[in-house]
ModelCIF file with pLDDT and N, C-alpha, C, O atoms, coordinates in Angstrom:
data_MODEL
#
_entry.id   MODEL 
#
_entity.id                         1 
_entity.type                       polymer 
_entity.pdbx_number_of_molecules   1 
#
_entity_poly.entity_id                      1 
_entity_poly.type                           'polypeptide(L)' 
_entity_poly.nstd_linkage                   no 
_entity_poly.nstd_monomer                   no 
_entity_poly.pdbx_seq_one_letter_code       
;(UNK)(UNK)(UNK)(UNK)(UNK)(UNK)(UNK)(UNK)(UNK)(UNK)(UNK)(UNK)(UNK)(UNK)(UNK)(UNK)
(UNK)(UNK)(UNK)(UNK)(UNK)(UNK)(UNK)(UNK)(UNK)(UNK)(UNK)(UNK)(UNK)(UNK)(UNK)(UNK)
(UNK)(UNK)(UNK)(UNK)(UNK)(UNK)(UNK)(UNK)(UNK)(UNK)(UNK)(UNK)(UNK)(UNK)(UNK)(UNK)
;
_entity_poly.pdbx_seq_one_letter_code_can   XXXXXXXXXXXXXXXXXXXXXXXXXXXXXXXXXXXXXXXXXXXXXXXX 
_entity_poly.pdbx_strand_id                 A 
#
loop_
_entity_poly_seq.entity_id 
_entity_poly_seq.num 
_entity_poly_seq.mon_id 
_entity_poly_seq.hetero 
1 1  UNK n 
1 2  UNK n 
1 3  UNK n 
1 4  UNK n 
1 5  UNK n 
1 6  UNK n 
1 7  UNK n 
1 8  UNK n 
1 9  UNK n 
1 10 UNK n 
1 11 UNK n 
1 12 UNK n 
1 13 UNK n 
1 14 UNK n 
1 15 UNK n 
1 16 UNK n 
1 17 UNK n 
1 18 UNK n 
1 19 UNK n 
1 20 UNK n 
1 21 UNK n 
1 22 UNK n 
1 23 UNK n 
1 24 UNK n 
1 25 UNK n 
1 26 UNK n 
1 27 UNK n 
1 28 UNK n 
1 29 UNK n 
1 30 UNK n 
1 31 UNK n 
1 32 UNK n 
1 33 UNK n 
1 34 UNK n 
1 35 UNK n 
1 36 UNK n 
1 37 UNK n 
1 38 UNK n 
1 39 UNK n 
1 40 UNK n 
1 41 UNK n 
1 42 UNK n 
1 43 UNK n 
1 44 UNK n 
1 45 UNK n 
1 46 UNK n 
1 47 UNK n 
1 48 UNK n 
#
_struct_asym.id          A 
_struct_asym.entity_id   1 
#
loop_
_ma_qa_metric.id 
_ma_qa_metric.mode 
_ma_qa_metric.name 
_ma_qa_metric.software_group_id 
_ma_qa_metric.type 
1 global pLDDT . pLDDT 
2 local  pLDDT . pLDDT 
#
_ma_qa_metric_global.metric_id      1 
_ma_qa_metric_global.metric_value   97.00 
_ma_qa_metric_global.model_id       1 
_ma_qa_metric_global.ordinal_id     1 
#
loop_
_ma_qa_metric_local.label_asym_id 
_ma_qa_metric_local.label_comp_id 
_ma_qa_metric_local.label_seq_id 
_ma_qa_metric_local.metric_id 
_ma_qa_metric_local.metric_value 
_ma_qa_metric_local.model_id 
_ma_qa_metric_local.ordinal_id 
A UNK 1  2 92.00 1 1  
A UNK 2  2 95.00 1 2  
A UNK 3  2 97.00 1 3  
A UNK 4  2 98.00 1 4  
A UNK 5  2 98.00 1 5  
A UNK 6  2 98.00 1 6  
A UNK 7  2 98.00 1 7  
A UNK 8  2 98.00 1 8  
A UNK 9  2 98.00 1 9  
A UNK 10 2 97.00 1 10 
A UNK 11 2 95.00 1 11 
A UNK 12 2 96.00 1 12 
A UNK 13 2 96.00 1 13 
A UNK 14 2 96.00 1 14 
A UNK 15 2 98.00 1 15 
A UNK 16 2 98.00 1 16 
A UNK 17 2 98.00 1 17 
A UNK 18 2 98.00 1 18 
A UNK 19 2 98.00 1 19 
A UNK 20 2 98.00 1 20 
A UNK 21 2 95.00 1 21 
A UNK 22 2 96.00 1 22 
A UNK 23 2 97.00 1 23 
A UNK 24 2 97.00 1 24 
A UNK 25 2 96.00 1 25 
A UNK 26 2 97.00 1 26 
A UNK 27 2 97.00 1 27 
A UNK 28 2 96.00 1 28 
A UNK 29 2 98.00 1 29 
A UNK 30 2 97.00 1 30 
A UNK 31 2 96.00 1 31 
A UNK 32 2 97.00 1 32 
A UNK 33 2 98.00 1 33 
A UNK 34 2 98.00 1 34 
A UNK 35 2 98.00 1 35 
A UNK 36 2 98.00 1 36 
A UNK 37 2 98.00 1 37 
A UNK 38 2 98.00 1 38 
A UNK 39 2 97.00 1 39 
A UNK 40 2 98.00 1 40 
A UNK 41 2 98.00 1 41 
A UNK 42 2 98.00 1 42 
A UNK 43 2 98.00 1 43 
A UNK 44 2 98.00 1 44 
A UNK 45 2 97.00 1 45 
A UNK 46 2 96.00 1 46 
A UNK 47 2 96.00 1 47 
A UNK 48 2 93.00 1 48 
#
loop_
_atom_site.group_PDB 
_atom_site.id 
_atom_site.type_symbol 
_atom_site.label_atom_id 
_atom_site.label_alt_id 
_atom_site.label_comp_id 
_atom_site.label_asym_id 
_atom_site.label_entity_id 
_atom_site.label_seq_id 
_atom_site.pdbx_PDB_ins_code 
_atom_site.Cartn_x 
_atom_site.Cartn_y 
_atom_site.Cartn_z 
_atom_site.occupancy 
_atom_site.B_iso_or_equiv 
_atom_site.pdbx_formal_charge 
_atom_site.auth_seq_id 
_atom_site.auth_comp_id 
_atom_site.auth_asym_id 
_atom_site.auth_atom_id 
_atom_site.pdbx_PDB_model_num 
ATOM 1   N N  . UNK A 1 1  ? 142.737 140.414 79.736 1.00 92.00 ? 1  UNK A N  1 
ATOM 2   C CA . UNK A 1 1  ? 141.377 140.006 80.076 1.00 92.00 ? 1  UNK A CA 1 
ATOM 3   C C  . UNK A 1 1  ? 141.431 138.987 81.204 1.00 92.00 ? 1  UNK A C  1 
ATOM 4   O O  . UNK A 1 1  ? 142.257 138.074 81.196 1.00 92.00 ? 1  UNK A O  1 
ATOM 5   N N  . UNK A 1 2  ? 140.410 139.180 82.315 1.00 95.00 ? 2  UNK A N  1 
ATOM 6   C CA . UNK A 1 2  ? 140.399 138.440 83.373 1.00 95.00 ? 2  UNK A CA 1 
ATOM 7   C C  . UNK A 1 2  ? 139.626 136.991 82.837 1.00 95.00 ? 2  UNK A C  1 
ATOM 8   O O  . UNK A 1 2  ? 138.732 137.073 81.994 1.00 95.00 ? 2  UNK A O  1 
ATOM 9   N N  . UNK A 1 3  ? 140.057 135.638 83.410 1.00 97.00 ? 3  UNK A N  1 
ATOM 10  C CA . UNK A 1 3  ? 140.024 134.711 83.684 1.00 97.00 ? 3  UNK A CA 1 
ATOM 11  C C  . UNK A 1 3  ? 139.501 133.909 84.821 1.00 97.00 ? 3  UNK A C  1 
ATOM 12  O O  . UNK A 1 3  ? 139.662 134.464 85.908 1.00 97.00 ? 3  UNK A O  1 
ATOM 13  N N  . UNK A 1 4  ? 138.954 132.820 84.856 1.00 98.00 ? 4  UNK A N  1 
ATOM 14  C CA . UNK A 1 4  ? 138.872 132.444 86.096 1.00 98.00 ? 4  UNK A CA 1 
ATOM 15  C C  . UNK A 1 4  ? 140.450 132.067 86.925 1.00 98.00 ? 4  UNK A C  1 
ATOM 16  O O  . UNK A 1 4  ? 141.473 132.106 86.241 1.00 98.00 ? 4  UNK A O  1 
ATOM 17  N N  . UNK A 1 5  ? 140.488 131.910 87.583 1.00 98.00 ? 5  UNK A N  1 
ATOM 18  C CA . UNK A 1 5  ? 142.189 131.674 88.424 1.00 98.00 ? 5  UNK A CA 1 
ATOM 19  C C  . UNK A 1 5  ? 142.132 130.188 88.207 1.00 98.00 ? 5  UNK A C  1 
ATOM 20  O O  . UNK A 1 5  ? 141.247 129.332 88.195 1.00 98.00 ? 5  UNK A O  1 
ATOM 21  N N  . UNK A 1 6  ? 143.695 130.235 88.007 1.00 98.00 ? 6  UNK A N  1 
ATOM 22  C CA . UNK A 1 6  ? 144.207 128.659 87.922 1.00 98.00 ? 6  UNK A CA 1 
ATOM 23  C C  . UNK A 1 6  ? 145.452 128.982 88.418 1.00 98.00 ? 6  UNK A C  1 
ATOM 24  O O  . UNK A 1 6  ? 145.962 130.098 88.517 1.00 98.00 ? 6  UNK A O  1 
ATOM 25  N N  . UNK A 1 7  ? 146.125 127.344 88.874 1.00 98.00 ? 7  UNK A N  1 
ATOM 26  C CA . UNK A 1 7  ? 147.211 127.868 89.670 1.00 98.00 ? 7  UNK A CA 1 
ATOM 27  C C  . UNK A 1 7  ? 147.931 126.539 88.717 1.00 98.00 ? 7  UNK A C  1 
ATOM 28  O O  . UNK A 1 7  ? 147.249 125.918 87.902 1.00 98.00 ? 7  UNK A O  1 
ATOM 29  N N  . UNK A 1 8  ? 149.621 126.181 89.003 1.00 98.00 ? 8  UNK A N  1 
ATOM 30  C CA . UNK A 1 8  ? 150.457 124.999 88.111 1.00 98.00 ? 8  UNK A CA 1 
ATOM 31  C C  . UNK A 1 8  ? 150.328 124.083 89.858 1.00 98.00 ? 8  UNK A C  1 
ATOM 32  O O  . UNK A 1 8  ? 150.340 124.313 91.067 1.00 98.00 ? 8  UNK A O  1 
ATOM 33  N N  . UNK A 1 9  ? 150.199 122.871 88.773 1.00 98.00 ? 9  UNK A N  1 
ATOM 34  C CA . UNK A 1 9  ? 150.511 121.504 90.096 1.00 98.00 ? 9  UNK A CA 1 
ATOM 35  C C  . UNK A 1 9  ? 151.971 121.245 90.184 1.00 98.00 ? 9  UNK A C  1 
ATOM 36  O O  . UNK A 1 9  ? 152.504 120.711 91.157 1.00 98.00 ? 9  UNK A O  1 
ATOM 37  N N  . UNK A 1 10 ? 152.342 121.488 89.545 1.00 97.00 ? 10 UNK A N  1 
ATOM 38  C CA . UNK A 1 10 ? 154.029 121.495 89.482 1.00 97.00 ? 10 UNK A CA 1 
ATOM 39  C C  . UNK A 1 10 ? 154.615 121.933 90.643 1.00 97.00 ? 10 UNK A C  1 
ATOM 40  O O  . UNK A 1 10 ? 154.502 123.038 91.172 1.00 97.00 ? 10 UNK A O  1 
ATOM 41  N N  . UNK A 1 11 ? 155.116 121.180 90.922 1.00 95.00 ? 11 UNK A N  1 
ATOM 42  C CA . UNK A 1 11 ? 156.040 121.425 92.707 1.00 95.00 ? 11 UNK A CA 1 
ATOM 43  C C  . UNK A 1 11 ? 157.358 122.809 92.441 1.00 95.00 ? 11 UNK A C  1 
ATOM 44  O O  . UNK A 1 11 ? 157.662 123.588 93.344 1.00 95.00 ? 11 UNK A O  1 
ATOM 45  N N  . UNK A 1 12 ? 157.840 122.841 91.352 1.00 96.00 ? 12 UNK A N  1 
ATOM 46  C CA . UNK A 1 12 ? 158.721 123.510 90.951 1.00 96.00 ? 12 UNK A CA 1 
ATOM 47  C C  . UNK A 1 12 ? 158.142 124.838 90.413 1.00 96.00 ? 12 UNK A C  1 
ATOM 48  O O  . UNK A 1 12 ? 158.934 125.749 90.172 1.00 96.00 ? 12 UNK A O  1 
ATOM 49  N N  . UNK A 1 13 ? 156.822 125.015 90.209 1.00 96.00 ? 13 UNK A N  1 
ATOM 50  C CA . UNK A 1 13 ? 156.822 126.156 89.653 1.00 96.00 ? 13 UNK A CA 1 
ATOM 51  C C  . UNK A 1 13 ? 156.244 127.104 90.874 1.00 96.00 ? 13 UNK A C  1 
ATOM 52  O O  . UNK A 1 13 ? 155.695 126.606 91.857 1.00 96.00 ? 13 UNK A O  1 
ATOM 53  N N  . UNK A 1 14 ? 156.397 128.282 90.735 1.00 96.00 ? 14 UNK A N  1 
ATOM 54  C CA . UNK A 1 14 ? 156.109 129.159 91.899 1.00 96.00 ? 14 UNK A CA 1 
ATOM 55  C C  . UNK A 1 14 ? 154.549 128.989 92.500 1.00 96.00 ? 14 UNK A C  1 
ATOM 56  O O  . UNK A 1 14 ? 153.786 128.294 91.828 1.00 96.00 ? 14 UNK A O  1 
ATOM 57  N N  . UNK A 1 15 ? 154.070 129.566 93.679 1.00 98.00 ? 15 UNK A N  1 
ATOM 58  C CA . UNK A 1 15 ? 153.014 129.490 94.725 1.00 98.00 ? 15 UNK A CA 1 
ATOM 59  C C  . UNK A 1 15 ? 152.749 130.478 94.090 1.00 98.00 ? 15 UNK A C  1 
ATOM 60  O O  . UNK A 1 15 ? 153.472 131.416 94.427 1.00 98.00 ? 15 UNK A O  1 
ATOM 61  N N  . UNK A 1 16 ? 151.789 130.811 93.038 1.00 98.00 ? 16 UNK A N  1 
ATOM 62  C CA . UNK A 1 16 ? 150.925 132.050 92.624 1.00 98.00 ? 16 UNK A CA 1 
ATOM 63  C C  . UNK A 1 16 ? 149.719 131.617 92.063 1.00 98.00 ? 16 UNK A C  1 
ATOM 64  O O  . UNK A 1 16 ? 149.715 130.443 91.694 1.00 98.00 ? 16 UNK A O  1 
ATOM 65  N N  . UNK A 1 17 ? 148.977 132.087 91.949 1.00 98.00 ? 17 UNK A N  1 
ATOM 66  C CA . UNK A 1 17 ? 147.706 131.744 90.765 1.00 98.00 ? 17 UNK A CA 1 
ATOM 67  C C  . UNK A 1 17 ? 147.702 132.644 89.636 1.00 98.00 ? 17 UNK A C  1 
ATOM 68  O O  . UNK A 1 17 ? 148.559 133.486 89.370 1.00 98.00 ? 17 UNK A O  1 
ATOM 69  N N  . UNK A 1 18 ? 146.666 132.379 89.015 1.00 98.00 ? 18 UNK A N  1 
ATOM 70  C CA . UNK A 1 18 ? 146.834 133.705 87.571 1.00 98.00 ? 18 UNK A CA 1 
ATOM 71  C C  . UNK A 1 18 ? 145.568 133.826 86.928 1.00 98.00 ? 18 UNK A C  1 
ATOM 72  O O  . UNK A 1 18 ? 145.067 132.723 86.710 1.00 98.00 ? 18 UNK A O  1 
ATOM 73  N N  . UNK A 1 19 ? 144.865 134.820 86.542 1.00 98.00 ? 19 UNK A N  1 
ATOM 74  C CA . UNK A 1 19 ? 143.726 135.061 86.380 1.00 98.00 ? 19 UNK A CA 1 
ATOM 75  C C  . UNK A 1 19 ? 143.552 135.627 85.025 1.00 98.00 ? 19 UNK A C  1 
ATOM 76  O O  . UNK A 1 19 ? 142.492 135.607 84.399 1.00 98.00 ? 19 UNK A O  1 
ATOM 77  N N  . UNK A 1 20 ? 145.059 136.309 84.474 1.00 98.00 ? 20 UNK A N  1 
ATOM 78  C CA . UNK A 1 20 ? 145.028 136.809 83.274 1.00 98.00 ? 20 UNK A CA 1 
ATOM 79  C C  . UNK A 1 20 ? 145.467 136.185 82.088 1.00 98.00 ? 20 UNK A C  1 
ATOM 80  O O  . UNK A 1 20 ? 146.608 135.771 81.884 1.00 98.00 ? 20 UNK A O  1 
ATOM 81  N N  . UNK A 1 21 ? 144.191 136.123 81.063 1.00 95.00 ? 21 UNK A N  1 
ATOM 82  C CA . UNK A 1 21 ? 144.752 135.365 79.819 1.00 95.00 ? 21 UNK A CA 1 
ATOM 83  C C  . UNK A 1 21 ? 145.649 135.859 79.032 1.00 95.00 ? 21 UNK A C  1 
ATOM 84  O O  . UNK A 1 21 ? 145.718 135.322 77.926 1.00 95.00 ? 21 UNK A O  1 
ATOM 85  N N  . UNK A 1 22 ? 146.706 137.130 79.353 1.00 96.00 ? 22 UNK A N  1 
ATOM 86  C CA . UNK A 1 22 ? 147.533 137.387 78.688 1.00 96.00 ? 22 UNK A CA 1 
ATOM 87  C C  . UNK A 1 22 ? 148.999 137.123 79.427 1.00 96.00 ? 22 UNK A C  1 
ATOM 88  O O  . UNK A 1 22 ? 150.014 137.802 79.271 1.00 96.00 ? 22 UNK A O  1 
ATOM 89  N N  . UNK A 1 23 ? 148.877 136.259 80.054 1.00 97.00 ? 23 UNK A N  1 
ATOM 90  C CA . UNK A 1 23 ? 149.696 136.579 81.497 1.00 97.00 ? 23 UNK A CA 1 
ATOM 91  C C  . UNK A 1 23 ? 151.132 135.422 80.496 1.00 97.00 ? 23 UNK A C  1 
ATOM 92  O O  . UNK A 1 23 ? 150.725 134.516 79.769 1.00 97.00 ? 23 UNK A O  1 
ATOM 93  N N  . UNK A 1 24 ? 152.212 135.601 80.601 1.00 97.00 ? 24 UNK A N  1 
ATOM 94  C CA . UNK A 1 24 ? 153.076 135.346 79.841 1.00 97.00 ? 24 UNK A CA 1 
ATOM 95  C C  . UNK A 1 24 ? 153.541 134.199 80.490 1.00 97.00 ? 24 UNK A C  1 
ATOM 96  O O  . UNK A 1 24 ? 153.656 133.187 79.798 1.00 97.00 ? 24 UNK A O  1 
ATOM 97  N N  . UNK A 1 25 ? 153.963 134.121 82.208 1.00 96.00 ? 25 UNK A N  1 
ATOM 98  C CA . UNK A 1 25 ? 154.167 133.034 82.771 1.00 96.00 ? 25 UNK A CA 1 
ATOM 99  C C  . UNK A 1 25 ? 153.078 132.343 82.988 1.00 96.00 ? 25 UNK A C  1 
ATOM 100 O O  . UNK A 1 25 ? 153.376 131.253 82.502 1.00 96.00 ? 25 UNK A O  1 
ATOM 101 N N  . UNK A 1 26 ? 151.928 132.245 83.427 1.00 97.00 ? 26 UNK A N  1 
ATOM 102 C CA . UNK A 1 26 ? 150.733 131.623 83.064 1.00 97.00 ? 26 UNK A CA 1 
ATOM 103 C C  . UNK A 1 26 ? 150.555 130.833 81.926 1.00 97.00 ? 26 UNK A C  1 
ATOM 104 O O  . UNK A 1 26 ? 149.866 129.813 81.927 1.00 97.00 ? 26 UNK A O  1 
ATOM 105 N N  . UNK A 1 27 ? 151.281 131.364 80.748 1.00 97.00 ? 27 UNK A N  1 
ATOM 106 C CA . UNK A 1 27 ? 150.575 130.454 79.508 1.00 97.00 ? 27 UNK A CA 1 
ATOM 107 C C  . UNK A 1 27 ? 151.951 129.729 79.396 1.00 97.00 ? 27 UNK A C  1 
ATOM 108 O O  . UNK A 1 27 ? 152.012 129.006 78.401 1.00 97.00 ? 27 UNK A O  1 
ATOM 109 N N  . UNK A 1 28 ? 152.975 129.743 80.107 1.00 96.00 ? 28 UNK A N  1 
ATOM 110 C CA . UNK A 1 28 ? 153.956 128.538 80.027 1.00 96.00 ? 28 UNK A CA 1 
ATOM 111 C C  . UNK A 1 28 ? 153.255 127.153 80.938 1.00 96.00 ? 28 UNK A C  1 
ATOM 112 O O  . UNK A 1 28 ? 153.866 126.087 81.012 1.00 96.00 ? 28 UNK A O  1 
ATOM 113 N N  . UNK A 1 29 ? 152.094 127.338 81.499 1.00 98.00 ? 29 UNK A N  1 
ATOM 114 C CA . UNK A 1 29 ? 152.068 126.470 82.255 1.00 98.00 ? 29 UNK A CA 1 
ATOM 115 C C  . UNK A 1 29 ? 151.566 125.087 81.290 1.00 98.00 ? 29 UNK A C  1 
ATOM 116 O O  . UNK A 1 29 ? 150.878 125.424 80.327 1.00 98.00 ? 29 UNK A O  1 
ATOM 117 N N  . UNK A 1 30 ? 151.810 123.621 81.417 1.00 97.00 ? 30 UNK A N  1 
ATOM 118 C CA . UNK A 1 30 ? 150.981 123.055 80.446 1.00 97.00 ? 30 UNK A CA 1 
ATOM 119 C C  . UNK A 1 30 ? 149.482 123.159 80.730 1.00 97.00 ? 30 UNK A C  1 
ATOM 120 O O  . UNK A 1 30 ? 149.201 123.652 81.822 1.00 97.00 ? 30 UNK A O  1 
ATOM 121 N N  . UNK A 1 31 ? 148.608 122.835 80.052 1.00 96.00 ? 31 UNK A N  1 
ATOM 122 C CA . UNK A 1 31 ? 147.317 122.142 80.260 1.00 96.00 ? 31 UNK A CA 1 
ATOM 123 C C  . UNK A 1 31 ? 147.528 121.256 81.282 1.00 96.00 ? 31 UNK A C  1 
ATOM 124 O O  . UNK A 1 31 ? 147.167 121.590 82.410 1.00 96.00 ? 31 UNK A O  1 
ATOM 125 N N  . UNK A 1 32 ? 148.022 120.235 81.113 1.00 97.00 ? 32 UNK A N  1 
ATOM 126 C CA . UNK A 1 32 ? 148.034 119.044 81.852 1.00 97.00 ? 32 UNK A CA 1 
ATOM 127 C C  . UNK A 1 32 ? 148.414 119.457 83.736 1.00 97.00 ? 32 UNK A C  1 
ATOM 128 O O  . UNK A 1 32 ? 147.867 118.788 84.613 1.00 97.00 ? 32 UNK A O  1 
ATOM 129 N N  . UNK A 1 33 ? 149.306 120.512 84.060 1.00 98.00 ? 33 UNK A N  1 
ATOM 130 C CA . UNK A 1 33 ? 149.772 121.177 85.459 1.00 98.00 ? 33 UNK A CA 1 
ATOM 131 C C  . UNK A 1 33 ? 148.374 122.320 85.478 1.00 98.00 ? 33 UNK A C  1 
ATOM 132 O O  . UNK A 1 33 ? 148.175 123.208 86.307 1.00 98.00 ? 33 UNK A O  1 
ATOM 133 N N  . UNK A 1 34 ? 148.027 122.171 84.990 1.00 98.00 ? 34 UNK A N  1 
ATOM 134 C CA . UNK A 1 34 ? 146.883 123.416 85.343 1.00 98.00 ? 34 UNK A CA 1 
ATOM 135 C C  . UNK A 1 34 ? 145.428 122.830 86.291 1.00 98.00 ? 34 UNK A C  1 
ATOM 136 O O  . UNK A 1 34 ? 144.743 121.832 86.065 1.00 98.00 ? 34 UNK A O  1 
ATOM 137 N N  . UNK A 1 35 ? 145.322 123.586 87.102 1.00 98.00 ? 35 UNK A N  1 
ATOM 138 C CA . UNK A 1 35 ? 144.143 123.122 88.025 1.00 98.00 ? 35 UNK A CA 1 
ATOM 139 C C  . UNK A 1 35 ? 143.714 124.719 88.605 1.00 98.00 ? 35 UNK A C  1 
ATOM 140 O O  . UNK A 1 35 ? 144.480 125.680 88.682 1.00 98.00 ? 35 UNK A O  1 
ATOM 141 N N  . UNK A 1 36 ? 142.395 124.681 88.944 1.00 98.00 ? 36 UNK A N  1 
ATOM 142 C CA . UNK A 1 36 ? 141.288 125.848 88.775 1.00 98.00 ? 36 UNK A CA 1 
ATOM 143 C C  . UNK A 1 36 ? 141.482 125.991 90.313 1.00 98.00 ? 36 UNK A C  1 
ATOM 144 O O  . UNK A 1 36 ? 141.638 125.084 91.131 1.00 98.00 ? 36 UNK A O  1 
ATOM 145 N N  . UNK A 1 37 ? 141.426 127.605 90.565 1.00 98.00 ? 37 UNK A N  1 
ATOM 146 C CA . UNK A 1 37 ? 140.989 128.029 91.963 1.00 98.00 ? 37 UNK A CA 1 
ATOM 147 C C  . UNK A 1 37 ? 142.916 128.844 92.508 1.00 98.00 ? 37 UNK A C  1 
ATOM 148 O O  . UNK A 1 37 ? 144.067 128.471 92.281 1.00 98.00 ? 37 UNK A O  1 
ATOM 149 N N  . UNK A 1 38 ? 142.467 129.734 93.075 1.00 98.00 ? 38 UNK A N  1 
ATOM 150 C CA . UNK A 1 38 ? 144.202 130.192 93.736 1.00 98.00 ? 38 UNK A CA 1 
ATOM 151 C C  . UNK A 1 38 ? 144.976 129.052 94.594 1.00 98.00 ? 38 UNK A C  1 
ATOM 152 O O  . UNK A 1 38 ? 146.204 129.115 94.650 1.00 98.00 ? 38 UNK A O  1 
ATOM 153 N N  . UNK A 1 39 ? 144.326 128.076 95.222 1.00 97.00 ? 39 UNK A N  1 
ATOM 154 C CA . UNK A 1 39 ? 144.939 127.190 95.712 1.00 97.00 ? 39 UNK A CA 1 
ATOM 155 C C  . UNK A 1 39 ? 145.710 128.166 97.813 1.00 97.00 ? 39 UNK A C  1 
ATOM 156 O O  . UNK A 1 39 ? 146.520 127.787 98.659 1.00 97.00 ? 39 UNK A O  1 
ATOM 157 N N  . UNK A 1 40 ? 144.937 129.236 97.693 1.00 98.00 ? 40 UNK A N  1 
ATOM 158 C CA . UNK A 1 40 ? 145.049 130.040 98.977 1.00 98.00 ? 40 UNK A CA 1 
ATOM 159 C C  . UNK A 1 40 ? 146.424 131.111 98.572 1.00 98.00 ? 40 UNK A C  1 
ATOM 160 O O  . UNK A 1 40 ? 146.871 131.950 99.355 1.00 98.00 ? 40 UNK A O  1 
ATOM 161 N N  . UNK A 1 41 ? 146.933 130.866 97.226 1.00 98.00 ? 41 UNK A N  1 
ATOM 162 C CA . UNK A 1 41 ? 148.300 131.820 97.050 1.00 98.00 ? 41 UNK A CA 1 
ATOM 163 C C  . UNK A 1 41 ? 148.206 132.937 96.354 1.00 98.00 ? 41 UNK A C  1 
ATOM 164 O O  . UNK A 1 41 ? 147.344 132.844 95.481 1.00 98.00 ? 41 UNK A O  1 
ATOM 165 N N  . UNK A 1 42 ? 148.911 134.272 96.399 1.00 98.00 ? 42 UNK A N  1 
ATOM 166 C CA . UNK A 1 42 ? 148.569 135.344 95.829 1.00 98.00 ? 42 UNK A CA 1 
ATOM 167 C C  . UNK A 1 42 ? 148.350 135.600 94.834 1.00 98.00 ? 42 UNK A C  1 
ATOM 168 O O  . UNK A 1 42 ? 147.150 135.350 94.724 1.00 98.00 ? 42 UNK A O  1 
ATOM 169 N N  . UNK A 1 43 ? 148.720 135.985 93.875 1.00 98.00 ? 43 UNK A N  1 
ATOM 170 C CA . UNK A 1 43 ? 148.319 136.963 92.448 1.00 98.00 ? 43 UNK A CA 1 
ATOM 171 C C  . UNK A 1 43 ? 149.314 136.764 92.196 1.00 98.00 ? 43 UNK A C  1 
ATOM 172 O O  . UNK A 1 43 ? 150.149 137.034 93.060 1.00 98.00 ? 43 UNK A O  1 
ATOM 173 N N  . UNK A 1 44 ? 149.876 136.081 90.649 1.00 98.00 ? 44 UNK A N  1 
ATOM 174 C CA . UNK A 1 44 ? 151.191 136.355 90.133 1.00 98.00 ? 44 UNK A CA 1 
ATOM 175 C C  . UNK A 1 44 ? 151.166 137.896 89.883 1.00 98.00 ? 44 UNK A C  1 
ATOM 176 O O  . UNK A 1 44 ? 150.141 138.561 89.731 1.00 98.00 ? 44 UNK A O  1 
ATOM 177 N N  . UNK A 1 45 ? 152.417 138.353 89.863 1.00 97.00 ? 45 UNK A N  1 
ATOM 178 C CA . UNK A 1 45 ? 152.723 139.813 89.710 1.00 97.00 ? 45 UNK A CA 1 
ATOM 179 C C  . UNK A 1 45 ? 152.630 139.928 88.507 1.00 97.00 ? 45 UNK A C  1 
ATOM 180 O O  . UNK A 1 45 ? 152.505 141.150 88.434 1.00 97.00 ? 45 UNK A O  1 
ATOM 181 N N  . UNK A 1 46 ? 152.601 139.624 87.647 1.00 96.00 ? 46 UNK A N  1 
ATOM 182 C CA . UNK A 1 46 ? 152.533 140.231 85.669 1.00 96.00 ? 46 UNK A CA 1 
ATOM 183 C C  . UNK A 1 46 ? 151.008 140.107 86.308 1.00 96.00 ? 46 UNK A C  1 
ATOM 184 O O  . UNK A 1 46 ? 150.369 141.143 86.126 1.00 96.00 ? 46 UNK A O  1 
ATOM 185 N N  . UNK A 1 47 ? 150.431 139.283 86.870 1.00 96.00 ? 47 UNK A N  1 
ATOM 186 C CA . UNK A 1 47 ? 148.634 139.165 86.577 1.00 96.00 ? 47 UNK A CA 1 
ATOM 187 C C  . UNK A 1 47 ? 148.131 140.123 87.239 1.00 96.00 ? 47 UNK A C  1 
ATOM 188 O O  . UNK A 1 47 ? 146.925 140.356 87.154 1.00 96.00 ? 47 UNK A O  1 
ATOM 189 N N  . UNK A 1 48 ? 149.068 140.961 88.132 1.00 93.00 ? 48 UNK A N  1 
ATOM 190 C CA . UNK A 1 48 ? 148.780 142.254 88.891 1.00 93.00 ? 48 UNK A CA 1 
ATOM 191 C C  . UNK A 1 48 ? 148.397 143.197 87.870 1.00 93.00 ? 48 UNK A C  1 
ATOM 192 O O  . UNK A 1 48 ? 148.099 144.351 88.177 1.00 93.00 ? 48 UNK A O  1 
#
């Protein structure tokens, strides 16, 4: 199921955003690294 996009603030974690609430690397992200919008970067590929 689609989501609004959020991307990780984390310097270490990859330049993607993610839109899907089933998205497996997405839900490793914490709450706390999470911030709303693609941030201008593509589509994680599982969220493809």
């Amino acid at each position: 199921m689609r989501v609004t996009a959020y991307h990780s603030t984390n310097q270490s974690d990859p330049d993607v955003h993610h839109d899907d609430r089933d998205c497996p690397v997405g839900k490793q992200i914490p709450e706390r690294n999470r911030a709303s919008g693609t941030n201008g970067w593509p589509r994680c590929q599982r969220c493809k």
